[in-house]
N, C-alpha and C positions, 0 to 999 in steps of 0.2 A: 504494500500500500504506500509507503512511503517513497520507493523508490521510482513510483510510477507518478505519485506527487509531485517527487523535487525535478525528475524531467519532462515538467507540462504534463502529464496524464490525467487522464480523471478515473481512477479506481470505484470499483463499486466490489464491496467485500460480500461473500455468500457466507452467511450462517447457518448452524443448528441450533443455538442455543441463544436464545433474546440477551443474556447473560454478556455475549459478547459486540454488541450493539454498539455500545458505547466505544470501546475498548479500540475497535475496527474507528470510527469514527473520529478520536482522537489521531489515531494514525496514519490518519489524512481520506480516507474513503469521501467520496462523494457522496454516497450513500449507502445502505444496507437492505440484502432480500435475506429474507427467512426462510427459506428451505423447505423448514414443513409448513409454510400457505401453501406449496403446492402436493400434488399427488401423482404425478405422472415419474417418479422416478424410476429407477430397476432396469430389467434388460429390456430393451426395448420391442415391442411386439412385432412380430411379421409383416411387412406392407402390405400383405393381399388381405389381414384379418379386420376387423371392425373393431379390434380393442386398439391399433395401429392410428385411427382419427382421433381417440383418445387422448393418446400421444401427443399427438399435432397441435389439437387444442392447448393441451397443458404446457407445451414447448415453446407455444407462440404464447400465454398467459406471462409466460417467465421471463421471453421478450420482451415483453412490453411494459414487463415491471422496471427493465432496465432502463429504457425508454421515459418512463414517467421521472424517474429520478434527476434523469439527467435533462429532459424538458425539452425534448426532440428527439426526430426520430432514425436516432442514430445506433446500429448494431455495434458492437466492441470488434476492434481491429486484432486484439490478443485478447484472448483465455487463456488466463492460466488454470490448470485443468489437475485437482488434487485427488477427491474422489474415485475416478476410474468408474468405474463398471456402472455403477449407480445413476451417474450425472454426464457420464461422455456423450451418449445420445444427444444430449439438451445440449451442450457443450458446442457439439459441432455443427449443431441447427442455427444455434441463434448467433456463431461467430458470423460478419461481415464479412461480403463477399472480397476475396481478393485476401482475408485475413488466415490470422494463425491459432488453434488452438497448442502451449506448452504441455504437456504431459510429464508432470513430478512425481507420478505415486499412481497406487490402486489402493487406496484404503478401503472401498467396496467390493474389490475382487478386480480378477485382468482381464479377466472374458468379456467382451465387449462385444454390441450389436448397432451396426449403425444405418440409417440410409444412405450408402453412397452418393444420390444421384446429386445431395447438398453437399458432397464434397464436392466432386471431379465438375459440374456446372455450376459451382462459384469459384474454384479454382480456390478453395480453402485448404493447407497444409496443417500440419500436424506434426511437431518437433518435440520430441523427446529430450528430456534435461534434469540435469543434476546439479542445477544452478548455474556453473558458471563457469568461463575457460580462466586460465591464469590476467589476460588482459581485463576481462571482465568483474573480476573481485578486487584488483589495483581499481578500478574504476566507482565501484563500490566502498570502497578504502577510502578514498580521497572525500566521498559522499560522508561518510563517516566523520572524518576527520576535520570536515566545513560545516559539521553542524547540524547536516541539513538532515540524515538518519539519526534515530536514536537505535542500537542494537536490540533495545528490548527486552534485555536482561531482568526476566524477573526471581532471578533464584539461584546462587551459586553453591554448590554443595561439595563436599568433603571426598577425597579419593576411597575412602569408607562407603560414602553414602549415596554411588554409582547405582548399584541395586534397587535402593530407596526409589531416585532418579527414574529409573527405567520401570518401576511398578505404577509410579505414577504414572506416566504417561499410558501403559497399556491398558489404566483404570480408566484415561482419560481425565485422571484428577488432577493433572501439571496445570499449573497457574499458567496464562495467559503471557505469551513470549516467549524468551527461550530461554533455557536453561545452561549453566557450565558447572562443570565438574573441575575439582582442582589438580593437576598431577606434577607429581615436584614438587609442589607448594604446600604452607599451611596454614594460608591466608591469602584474601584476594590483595591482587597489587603485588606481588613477589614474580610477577612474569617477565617477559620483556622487554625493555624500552627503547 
């Protein structure tokens, strides 16, 4: 969100949980969709079936919530795409034509179902990433370092309490941001400068 911020973007953050509304909001989002307003997520159904218009309704409802936010009617030129399996259908419907959905994760699963004919007839791609090449995190660096990103750092914890770390997160119970672990050290600020 922030980094789509600080270079002119206008981010719009996808939630589950109302909880992080604000949170997204502070860190620069133009707006916020709630995930469960809708119901069309999962794999998506067969084109020739009649649960398939379903689909469509609810694909384009999700469109246009984008749409309402931003106060025109403009599709997103990038998705970033975390989800997987759940949300990539909708993902690759409502990116603009000529645009990219990124692909970071399958937290819903990897099996994926899509309509092609919204790819290959917008001429919409699909990049696959793990953040970021070496030029690309100096870039992000300097982003850092001008102010303009905050890391987000909500929680740094003990080379002990790595375990702890990694339970939260699989509860889903990690505070909001990102978390560091200490190694070498035994205290934050002992890294280096």
């Amino acid at each position: 969100l922030q980094i789509v911020s600080a270079l002119g973007g206008k981010a719009i953050a996808v939630i589950s949980d109302e909880d992080k509304r604000q949170f997204c909001m502070d860190k620069g989002a133009v707006g916020v969709i709630n995930r469960n307003d809708f119901d069309h997520w999962g794999r998506m159904p067969d084109t020739t079936s009649p649960e398939y218009g379903n689909f469509i309704k609810g694909a384009r409802a999700f469109g246009k919530a984008i749409w309402d936010i931003l106060g025109e009617r403009k599709s997103p030129k990038i998705v970033f795409e975390h989800p997987g399996e759940a949300t990539l259908p909708t993902s690759g419907f409502i990116c603009d034509t000529g645009g990219m959905v990124v692909i970071c994760a399958g937290t819903t699963g990897y099996n994926i179902t899509m309509d092609l004919r919204y790819h290959w007839m917008m001429q919409k791609r699909f990049q696959g990433s793990h953040l970021a090449n070496d030029e690309q995190s100096e870039a992000v660096n300097e982003l850092l370092l001008a102010g303009k990103v905050d890391p987000c750092l909500s929680e740094t914890y003990t080379f002990d309490e790595i375990g702890h770390a990694h339970q939260l997160m699989y509860k889903n119970k990690h505070p909001y941001g990102n978390m560091a672990c200490l190694v070498n050290a035994t205290e934050t600020g002992q890294g280096a400068s």
